[in-house]
C-alpha positions in Angstrom: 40.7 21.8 -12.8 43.8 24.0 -13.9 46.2 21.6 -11.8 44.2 19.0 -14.2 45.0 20.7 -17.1 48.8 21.2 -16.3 49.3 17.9 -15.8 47.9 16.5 -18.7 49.8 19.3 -20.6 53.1 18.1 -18.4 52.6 14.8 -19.5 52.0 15.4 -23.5 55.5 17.3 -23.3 56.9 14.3 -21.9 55.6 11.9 -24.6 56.5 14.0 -27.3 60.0 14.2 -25.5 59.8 10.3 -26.3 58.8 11.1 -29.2 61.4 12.4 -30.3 64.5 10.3 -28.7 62.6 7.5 -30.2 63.1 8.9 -33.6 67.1 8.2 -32.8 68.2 5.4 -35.7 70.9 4.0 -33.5 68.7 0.5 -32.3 65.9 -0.3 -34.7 64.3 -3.0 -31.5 64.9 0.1 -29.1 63.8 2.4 -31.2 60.2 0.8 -32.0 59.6 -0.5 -28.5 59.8 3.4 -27.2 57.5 4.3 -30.5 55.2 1.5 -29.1 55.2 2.9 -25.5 54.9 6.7 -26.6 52.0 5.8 -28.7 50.0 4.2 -25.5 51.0 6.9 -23.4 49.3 9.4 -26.1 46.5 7.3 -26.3 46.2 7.2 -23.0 46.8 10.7 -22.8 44.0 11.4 -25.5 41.4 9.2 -23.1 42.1 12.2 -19.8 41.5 15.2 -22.3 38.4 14.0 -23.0 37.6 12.7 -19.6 38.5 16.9 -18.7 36.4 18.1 -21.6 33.4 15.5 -20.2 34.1 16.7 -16.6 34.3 20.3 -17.2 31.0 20.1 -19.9 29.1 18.1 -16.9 30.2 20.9 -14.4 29.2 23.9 -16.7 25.5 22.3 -18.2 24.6 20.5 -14.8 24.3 17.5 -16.4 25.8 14.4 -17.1 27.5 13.2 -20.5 26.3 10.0 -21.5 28.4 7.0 -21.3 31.3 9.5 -19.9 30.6 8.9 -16.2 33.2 6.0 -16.4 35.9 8.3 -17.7 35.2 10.9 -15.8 35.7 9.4 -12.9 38.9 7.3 -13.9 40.1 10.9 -14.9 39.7 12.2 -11.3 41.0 9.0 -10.0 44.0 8.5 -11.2 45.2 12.7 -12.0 44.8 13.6 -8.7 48.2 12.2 -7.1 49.6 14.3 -9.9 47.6 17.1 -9.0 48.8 16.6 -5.4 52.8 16.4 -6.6 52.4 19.5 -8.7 50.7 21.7 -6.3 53.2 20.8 -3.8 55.9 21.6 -6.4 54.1 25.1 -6.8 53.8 25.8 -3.2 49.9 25.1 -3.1 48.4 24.6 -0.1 47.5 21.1 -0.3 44.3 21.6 1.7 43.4 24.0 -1.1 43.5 21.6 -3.4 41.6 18.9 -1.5 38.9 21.7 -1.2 38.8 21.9 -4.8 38.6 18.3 -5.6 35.8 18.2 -3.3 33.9 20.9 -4.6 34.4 19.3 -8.8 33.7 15.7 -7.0 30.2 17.7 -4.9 29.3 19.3 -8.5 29.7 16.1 -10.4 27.1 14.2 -8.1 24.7 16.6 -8.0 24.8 17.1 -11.9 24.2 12.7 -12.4 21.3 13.3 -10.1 21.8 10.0 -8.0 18.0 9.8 -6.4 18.1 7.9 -3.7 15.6 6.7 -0.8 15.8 7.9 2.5 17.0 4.4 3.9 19.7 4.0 1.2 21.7 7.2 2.6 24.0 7.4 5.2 25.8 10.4 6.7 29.6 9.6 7.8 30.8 11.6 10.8 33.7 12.6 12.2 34.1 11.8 16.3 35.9 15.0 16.5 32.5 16.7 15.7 31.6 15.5 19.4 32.5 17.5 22.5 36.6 16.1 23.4 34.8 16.2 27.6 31.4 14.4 26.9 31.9 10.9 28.8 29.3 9.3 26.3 31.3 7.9 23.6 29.2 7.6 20.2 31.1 6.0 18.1 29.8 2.7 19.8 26.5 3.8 19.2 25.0 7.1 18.5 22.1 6.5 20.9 24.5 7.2 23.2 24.5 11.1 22.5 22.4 12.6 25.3 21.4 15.5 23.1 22.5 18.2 25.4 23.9 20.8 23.0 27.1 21.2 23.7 27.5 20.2 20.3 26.2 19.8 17.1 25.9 15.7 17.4 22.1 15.9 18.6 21.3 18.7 15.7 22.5 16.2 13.0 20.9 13.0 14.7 17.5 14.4 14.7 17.8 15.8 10.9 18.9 12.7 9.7 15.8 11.2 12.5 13.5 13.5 10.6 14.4 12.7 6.9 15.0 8.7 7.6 18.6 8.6 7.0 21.0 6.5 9.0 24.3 8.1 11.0 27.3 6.6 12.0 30.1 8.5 13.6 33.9 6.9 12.3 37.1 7.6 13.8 38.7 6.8 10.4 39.0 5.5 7.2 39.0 1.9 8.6 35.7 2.5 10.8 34.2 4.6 7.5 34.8 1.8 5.1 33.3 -1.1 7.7 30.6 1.4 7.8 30.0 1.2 4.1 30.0 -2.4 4.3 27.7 -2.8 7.0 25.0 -0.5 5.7 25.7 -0.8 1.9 24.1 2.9 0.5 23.7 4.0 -2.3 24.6 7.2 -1.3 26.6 8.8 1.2 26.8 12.4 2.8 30.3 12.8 4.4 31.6 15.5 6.9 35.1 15.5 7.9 38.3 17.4 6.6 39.5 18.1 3.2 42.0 15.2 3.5 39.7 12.7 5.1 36.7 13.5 2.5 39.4 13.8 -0.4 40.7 10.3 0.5 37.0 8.9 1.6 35.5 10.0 -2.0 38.6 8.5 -4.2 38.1 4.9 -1.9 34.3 4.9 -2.5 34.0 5.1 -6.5 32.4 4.8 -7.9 29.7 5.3 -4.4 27.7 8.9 -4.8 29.6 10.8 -2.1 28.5 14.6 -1.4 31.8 15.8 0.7 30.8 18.8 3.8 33.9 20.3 5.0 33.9 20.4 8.9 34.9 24.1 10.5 37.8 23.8 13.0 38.1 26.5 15.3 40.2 25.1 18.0 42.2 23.3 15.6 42.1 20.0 13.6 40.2 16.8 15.3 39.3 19.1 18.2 35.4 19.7 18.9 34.8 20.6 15.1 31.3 22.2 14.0 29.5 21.9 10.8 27.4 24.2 8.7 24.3 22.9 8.8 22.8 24.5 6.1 25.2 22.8 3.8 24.4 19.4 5.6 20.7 19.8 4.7 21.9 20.9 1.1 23.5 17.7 0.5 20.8 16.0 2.0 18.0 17.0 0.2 20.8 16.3 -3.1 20.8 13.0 -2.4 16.8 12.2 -1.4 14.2 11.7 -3.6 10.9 12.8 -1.3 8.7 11.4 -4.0 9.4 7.9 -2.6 8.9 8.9 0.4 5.5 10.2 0.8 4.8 7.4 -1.9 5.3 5.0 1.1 3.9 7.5 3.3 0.5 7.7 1.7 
């Protein structure tokens, strides 16, 4: 949010830079096209400060603005290739930020309060969560995990078996955003890395997207793990339970 903040402030400077050279009487044409363009580019500026005042009111009350989600989410959209370019400029860790864009994204959700049936969620994970030896492949299909527990796989698919949620394991963006298509949520729980949720959440707005970052002990893409009391978190974020024992009775 204070990478946010910079920016924004980086870019005012620059438009009141403009500002100023176009106040320069040598071309009248030049001078009011560049008053033109510095006037949309405060305007536009104006639009992100509220969309930060929106995001950071949503974050603090835990709940939504009305009529800001739009905003908002254009806000996060479009600052945070800035973000990325000034925290590399800083020496940021750029996983850091991803973490943090995660997080604001994961509080944003949760404050809207996206209710969603059981059959209308689907977890996204990672293949790297399975065991790199296990000869039973389940990105093809996950009832090919043979639930032996030399990894978490078999823990997640009978949660999600319990609560009525779907699973599909991606090797990618590309297998991720088929996945969205095939199943067509209307909300998602993702587990992967901070770059993979970080670039999974900014391809799926306006989608609900709870982001859990995977642990990586032996490295990245290498028989990851998952807190599985964060899973269940997001889960129980995302479901609504009324509907279900609605349908159950």
């Amino acid at each position: 949010m204070g990478l946010v903040l910079v920016s924004l402030l980086l870019l005012l400077g620059a438009a009141v830079y403009l500002f100023a050279y176009a106040s320069d009487p040598q071309s009248f044409l030049f001078r009011n096209i560049l008053m033109l363009l510095t006037g949309l580019f405060l305007l536009i500026l104006f639009f992100f400060f509220i969309g930060l005042l929106a995001m950071t009111g949503t974050i603090l009350g835990r709940r939504p603005f009305p009529g800001m989600d739009w905003l908002i989410d254009k806000t996060l959209l479009l600052l945070f290739p800035v973000v990325m370019s000034l925290g590399r400029l800083f020496h940021i860790a750029q996983d850091q930020i991803q973490r943090s864009f995660i997080e604001v994204n994961n509080q944003m959700v949760r404050a809207r309060r996206h209710k969603v049936q059981a059959r209308q969620c689907l977890i996204l994970l990672p293949h790297c969560l399975q065991k790199d030896s296990c000869p039973h492949k389940i990105t093809l299909s996950t009832d090919n995990c043979q639930k032996c527990g030399r990894c978490q796989v078999g823990e997640i698919l009978d949660l999600a078996a319990e609560k009525g949620v779907e699973v599909e394991v991606v090797a990618g963006g590309t297998m991720a955003r088929r996945a969205l298509t095939q199943y067509g949520p209307q909300a998602v729980v993702a587990v992967a890395c901070e770059r993979d949720l970080s670039s999974g959440v900014l391809d799926s707005f306006p989608l609900p997207v709870l982001g859990v970052v995977n642990q990586r002990p032996q490295g990245p893409c290498l028989n990851t793990r998952i807190d599985m009391e964060a899973l269940q978190k997001a889960l129980s974020s995302q479901l609504e339970y009324l509907e279900q024992a609605k349908e159950a009775k």
